[in-house]
C-alpha positions as a Markdown table, in Angstrom:
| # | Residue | x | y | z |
|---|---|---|---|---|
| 1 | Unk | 36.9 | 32.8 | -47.0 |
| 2 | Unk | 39.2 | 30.0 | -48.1 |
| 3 | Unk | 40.6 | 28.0 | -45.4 |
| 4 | Unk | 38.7 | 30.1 | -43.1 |
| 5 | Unk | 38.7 | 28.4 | -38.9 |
| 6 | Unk | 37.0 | 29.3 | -35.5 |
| 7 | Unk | 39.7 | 31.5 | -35.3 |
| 8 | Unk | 38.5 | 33.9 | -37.6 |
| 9 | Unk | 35.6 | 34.0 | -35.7 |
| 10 | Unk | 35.2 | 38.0 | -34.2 |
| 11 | Unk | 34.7 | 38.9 | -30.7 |
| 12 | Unk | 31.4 | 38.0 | -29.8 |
| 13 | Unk | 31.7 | 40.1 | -26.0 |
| 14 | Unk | 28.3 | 41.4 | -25.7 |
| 15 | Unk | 26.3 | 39.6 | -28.1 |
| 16 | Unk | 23.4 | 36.9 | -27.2 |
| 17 | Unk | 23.0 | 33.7 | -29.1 |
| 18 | Unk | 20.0 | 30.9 | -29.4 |
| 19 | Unk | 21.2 | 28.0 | -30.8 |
| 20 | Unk | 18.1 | 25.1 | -31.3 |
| 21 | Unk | 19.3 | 21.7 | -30.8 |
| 22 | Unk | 22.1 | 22.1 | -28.8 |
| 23 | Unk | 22.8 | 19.6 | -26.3 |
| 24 | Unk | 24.9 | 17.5 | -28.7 |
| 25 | Unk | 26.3 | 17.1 | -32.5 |
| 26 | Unk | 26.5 | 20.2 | -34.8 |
| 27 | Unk | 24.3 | 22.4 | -32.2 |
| 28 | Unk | 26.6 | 21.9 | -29.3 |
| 29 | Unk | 29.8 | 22.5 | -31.6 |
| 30 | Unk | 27.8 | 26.0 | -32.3 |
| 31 | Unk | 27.5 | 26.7 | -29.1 |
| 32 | Unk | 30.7 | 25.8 | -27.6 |
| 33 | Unk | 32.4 | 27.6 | -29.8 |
| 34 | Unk | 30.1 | 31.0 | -29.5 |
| 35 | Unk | 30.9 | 30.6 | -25.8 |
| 36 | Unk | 34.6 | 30.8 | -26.0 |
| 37 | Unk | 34.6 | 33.8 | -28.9 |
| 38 | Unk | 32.5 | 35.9 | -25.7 |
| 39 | Unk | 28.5 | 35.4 | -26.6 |
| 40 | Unk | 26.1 | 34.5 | -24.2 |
| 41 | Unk | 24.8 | 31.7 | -25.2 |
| 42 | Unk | 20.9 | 29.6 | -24.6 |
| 43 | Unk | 21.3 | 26.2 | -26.0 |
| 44 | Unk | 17.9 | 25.1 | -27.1 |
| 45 | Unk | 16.8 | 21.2 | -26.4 |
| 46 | Unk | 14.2 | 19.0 | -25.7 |
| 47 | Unk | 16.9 | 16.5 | -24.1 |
| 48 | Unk | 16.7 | 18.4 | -20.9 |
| 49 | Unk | 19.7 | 16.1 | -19.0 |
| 50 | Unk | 22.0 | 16.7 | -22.0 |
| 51 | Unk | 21.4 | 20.5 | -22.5 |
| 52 | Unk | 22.2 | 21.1 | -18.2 |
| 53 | Unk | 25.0 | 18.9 | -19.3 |
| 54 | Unk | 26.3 | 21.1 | -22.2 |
| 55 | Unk | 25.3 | 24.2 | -20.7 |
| 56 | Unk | 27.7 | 23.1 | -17.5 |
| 57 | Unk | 30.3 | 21.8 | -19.8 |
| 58 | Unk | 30.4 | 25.1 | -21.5 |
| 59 | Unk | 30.3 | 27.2 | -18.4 |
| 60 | Unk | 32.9 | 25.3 | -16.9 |
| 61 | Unk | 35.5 | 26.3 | -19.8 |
| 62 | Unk | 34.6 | 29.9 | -19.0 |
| 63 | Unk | 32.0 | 30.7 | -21.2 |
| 64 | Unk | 28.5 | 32.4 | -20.6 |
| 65 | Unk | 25.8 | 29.7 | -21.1 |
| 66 | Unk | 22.4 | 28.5 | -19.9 |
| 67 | Unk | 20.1 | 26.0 | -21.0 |
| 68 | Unk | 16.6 | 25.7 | -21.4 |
| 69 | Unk | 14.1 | 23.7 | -22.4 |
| 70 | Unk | 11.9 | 23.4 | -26.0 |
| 71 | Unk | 9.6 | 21.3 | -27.9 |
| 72 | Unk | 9.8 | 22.4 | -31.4 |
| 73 | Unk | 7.5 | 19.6 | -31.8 |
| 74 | Unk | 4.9 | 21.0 | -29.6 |
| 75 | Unk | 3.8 | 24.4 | -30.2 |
| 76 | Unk | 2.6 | 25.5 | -26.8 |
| 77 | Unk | 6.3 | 24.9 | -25.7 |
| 78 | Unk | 7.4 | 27.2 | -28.7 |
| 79 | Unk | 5.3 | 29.5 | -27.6 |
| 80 | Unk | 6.3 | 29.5 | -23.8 |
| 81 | Unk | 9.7 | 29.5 | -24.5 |
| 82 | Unk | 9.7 | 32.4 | -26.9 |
| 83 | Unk | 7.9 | 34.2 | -23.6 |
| 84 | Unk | 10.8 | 33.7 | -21.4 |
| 85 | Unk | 13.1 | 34.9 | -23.7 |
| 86 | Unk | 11.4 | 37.9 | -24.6 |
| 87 | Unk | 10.1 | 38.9 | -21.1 |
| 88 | Unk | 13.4 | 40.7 | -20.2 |
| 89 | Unk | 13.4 | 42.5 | -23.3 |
| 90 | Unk | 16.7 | 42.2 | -24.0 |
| 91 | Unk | 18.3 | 41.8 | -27.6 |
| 92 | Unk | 19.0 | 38.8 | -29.7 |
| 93 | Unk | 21.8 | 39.1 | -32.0 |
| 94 | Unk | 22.3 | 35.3 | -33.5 |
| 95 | Unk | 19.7 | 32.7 | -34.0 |
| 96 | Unk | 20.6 | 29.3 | -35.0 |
| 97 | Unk | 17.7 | 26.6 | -35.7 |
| 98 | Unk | 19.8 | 23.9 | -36.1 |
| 99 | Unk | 17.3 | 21.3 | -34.0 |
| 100 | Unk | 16.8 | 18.4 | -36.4 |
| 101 | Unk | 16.2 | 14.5 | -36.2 |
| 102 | Unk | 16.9 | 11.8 | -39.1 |
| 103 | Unk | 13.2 | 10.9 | -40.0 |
| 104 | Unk | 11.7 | 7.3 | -38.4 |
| 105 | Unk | 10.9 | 4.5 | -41.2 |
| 106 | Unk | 7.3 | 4.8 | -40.2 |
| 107 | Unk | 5.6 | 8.2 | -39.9 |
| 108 | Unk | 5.4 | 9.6 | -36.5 |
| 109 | Unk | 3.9 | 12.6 | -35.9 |
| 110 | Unk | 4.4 | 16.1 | -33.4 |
| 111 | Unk | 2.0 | 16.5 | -30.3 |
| 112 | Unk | 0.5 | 19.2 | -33.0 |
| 113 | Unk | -0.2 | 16.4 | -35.7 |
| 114 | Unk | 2.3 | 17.7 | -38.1 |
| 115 | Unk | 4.7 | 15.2 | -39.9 |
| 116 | Unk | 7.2 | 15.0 | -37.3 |
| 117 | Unk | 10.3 | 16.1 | -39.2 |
| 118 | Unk | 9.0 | 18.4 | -41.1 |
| 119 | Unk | 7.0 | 19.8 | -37.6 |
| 120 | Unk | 9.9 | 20.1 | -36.0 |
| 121 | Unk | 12.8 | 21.4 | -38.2 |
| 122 | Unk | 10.5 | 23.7 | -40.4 |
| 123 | Unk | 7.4 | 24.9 | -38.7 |
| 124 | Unk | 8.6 | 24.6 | -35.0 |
| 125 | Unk | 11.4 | 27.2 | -36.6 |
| 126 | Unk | 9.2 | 29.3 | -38.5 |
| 127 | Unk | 7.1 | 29.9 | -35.6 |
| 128 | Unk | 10.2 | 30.3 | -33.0 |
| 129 | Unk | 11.8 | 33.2 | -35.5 |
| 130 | Unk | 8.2 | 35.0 | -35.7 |
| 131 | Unk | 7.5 | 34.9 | -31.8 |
| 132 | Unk | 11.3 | 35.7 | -30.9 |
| 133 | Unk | 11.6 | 38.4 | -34.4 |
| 134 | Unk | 11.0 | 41.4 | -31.6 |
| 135 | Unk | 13.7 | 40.8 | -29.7 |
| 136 | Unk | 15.6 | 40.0 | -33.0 |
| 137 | Unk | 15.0 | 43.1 | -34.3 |
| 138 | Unk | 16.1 | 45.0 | -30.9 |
| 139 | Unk | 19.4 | 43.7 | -31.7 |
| 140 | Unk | 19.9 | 45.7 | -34.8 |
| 141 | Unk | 22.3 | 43.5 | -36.4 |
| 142 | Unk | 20.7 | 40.4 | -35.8 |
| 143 | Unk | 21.5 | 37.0 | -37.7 |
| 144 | Unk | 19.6 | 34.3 | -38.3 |
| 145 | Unk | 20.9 | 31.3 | -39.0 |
| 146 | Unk | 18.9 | 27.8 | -40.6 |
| 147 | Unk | 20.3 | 24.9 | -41.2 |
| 148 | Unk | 19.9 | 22.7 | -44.6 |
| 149 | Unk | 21.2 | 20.1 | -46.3 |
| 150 | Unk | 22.5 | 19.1 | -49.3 |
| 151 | Unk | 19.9 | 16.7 | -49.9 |
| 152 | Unk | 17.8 | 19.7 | -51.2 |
| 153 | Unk | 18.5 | 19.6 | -54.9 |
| 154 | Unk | 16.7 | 16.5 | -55.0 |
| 155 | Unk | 13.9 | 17.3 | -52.8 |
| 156 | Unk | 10.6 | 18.5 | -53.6 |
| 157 | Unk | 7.7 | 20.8 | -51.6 |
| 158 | Unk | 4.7 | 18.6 | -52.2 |
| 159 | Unk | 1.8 | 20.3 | -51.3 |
| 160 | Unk | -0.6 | 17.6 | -51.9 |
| 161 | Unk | 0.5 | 15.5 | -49.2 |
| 162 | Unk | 2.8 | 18.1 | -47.2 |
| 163 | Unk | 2.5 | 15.8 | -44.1 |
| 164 | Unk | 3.2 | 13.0 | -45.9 |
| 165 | Unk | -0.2 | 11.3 | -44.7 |
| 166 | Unk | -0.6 | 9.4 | -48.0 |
| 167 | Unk | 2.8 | 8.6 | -49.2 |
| 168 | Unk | 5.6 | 8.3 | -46.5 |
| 169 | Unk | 8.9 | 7.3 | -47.1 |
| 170 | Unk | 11.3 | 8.8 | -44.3 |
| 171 | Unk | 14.1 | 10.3 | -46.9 |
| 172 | Unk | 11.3 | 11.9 | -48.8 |
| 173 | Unk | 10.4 | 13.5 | -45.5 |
| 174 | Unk | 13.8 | 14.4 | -44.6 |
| 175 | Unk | 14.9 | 16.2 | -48.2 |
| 176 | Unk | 11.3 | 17.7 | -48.6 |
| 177 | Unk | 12.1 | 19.7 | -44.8 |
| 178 | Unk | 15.3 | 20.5 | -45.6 |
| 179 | Unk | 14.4 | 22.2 | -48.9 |
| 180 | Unk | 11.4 | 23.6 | -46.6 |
| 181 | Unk | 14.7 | 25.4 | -44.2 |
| 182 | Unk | 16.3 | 26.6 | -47.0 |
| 183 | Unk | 13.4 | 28.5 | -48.2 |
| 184 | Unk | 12.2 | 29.9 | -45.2 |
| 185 | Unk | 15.7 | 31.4 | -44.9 |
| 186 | Unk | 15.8 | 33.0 | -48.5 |
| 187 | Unk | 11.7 | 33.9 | -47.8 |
| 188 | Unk | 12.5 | 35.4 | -44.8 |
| 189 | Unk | 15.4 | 37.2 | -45.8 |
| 190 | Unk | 13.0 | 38.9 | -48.7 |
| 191 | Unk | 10.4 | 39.7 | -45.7 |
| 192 | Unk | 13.1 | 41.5 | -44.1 |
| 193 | Unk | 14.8 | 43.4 | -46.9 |
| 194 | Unk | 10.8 | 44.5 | -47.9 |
| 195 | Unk | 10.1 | 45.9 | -44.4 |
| 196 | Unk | 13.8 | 47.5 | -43.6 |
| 197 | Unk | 14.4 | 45.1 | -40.8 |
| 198 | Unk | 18.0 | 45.1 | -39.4 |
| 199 | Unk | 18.3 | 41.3 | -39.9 |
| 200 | Unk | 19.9 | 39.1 | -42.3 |
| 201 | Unk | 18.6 | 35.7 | -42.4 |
| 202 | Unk | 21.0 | 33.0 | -43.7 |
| 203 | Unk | 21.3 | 29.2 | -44.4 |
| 204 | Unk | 23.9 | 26.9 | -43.9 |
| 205 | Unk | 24.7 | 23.2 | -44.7 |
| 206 | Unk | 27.0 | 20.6 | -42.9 |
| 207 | Unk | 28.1 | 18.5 | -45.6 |
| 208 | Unk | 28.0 | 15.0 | -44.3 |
| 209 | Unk | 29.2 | 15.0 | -40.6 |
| 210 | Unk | 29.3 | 12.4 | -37.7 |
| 211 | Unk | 26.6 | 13.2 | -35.3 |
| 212 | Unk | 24.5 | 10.7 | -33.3 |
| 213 | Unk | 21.4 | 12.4 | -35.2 |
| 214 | Unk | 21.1 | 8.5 | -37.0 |
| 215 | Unk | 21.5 | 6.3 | -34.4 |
| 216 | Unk | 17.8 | 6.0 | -33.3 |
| 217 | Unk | 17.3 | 5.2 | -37.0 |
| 218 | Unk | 20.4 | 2.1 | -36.7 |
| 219 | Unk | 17.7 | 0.7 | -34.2 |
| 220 | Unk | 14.7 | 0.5 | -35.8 |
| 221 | Unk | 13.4 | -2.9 | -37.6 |
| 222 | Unk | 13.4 | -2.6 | -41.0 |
| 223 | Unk | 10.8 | -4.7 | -43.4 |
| 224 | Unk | 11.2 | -3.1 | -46.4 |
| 225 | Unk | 14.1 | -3.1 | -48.6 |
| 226 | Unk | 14.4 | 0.4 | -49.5 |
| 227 | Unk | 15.0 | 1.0 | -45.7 |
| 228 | Unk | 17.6 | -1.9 | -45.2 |
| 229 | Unk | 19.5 | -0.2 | -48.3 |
| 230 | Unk | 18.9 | 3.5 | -46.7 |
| 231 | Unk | 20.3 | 2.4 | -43.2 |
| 232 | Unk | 23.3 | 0.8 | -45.1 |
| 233 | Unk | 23.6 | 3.7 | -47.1 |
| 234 | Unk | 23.6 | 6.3 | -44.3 |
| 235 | Unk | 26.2 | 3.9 | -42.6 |
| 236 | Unk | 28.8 | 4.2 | -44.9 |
| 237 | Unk | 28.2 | 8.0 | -45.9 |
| 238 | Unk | 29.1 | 8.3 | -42.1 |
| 239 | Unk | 31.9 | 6.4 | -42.2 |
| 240 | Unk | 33.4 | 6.7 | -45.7 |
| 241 | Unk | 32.3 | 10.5 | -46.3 |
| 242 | Unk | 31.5 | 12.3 | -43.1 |
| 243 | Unk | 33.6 | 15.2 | -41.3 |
| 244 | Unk | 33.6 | 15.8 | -37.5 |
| 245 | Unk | 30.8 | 17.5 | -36.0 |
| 246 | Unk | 33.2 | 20.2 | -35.4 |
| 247 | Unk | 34.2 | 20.5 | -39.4 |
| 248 | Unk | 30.7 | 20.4 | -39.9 |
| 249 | Unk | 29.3 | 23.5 | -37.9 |
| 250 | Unk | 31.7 | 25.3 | -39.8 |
| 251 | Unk | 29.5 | 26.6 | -42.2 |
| 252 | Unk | 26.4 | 27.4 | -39.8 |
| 253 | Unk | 29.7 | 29.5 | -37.4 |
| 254 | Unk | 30.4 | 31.0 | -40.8 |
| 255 | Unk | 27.3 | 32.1 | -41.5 |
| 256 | Unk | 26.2 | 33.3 | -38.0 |
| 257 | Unk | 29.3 | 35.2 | -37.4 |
| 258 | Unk | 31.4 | 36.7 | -40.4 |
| 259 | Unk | 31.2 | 39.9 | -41.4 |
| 260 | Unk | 31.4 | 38.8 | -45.0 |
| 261 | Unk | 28.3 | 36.5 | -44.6 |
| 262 | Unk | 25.4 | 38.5 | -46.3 |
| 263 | Unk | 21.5 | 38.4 | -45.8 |
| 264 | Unk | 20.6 | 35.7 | -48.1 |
| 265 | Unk | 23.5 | 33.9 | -48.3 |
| 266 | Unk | 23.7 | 30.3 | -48.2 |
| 267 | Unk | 27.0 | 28.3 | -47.0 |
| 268 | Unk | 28.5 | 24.5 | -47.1 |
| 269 | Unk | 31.8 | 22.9 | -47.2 |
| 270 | Unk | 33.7 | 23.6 | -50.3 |
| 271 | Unk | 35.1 | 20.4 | -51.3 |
| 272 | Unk | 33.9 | 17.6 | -53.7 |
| 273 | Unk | 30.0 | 17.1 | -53.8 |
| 274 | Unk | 30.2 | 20.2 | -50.9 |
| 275 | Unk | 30.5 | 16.7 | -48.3 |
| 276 | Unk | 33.4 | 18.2 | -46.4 |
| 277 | Unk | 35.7 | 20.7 | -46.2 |
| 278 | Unk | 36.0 | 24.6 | -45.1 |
| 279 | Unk | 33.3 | 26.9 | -45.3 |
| 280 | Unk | 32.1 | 28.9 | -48.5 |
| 281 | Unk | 29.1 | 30.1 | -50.3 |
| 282 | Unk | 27.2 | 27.8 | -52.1 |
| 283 | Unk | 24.7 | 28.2 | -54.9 |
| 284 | Unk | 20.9 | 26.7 | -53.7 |
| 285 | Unk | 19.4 | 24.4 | -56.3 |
| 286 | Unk | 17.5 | 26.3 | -58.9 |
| 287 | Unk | 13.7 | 25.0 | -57.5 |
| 288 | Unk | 14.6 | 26.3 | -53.9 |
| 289 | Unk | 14.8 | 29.9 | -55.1 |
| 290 | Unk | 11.2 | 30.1 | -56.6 |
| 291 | Unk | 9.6 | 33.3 | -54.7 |
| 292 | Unk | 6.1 | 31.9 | -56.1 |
| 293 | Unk | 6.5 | 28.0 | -53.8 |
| 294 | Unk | 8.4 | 30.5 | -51.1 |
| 295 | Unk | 5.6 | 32.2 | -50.1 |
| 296 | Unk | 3.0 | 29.8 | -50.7 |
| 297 | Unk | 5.0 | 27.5 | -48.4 |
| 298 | Unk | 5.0 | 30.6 | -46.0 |
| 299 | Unk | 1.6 | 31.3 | -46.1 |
| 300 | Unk | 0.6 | 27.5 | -45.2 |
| 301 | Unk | 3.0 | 27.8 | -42.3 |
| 302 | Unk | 1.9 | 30.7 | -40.7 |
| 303 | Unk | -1.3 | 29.1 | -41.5 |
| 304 | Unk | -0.7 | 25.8 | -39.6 |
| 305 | Unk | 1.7 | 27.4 | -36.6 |
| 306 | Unk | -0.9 | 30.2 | -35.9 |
| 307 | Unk | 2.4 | 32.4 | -35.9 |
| 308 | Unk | 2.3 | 35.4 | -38.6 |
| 309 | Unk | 4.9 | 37.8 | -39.0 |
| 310 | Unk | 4.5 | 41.9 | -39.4 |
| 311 | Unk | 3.7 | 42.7 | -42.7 |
């Protein structure tokens, strides 16, 4: 795996991809580079003029790609999207939730009322896997792919305040989700090895890369200290520590198409601090691989999306 590239990447002739969050940064990197190893590709947004864009971008260099729109923030649009992409019944051999956003300094919400990070890059997810796990599972070999972070091992699940109603602080938010994808992936990846599913779920982490997912955040007014030190922060981490986005979506192209990448796996850049650097397996912090918070943060999210899977 050492020193491994896109151009270890297999042929992907034949297979379908999702990627979530694909109209720019780490998602479109996925995407583009699905396209050109032969997968049809659906990039996933709810920026509907830069997905076209991507998807035309994409298509114009030759490779099989269509965009459509989706609202992981809004459940109803999970749910009609899953529809259409079921409703040919055709197989889906690589899922990538990679949709994400850098957490505002005051809370926001989803149209569902959910803490809007954690609604969107955790339960909009979970629910998007469940609805699309038949056509998943027609595949036979299907992959799915969520994205992390290495802000994880200091993150915690705090199910006293999950939505963050009583205590908000937007990097607590943003760790706590993260953590929250990681164990979904190794929860689900349990689910599936329990009920003989051919699927292998997988996580993945960037390490630090340049994407514009931060620069909503550059804008906002800050009035409390902690956030004028957390903007400065994230500023030089970008520009002192960060990889391309392409370096980055190494790991999550790693994980969603190498034959070595195995069910359960979880993958990152392998250089100092795992900030940057080809892809390789990495070990999750110790607290993210507690079955017991797993499925009680599963239950509560099937709970809260309305969306359970087969037992």
């Amino acid at each position: 795996m050492a020193g491994w590239s896109t151009a270890d990447i297999p042929p992907l002739h034949g297979r379908r991809a999702l990627v979530t969050g694909g109209a720019a940064g780490l998602g479109f990197e996925v995407a583009r580079t699905l396209a050109a190893a032969g997968a049809e590709v659906l990039i996933a947004d709810r920026n509907v003029a830069g997905g076209e864009a991507a998807a035309r971008q994409l298509a114009t260099g030759g490779g099989r790609a269509r965009f459509a729109a989706l609202d992981l923030g809004d459940l109803e649009s999970v749910r009609r999207f899953a529809a259409d992409v079921s409703a040919d019944e055709r197989p889906l051999d690589i899922l990538v939730n990679n949709a994400g956003l850098l957490p505002r300094l005051d809370r926001a919400t989803t149209r569902d009322g959910f803490e809007l990070k954690f609604g969107v890059s955790h339960l909009g997810h979970h629910a998007l896997t469940g609805l699309l796990l038949p056509a998943l599972l027609r595949s036979g070999q299907a992959r799915v792919v969520s994205v992390s972070s290495i802000v994880h091992r200091h993150a915690a699940i705090d199910f006293g305040d999950l939505q963050a109603e009583h205590r908000y602080e937007g990097q607590r938010a943003y760790g706590q989700t993260k953590l929250a994808c990681l164990m979904y992936a190794l929860a689900l990846q349990r689910r599936a090895q329990a009920a003989g599913w051919p699927l292998a779920s997988l996580a993945a982490h960037p390490g630090v890369a340049r994407t514009a997912i931060g620069e909503a955040r550059m804008t906002e007014p800050s009035r409390r200290w902690r956030d004028r030190v957390e903007v400065l922060l994230y500023r030089a981490t970008m520009r002192w520590g960060g990889q391309s986005a392409a370096e980055g979506a190494l790991p999550l192209l790693y994980a969603a198409t190498d034959p070595r990448a195995r069910g359960g796996g979880f993958y990152g850049p392998r250089g100092l601090g795992e900030l940057r650097g080809a892809p390789v397996q990495v070990q999750p912090a110790r607290h993210a691989q507690d079955n017991a918070v797993q499925d009680r943060l599963w239950q509560i999210s099937e709970a809260l999306t309305g969306v359970r899977y087969p037992a």
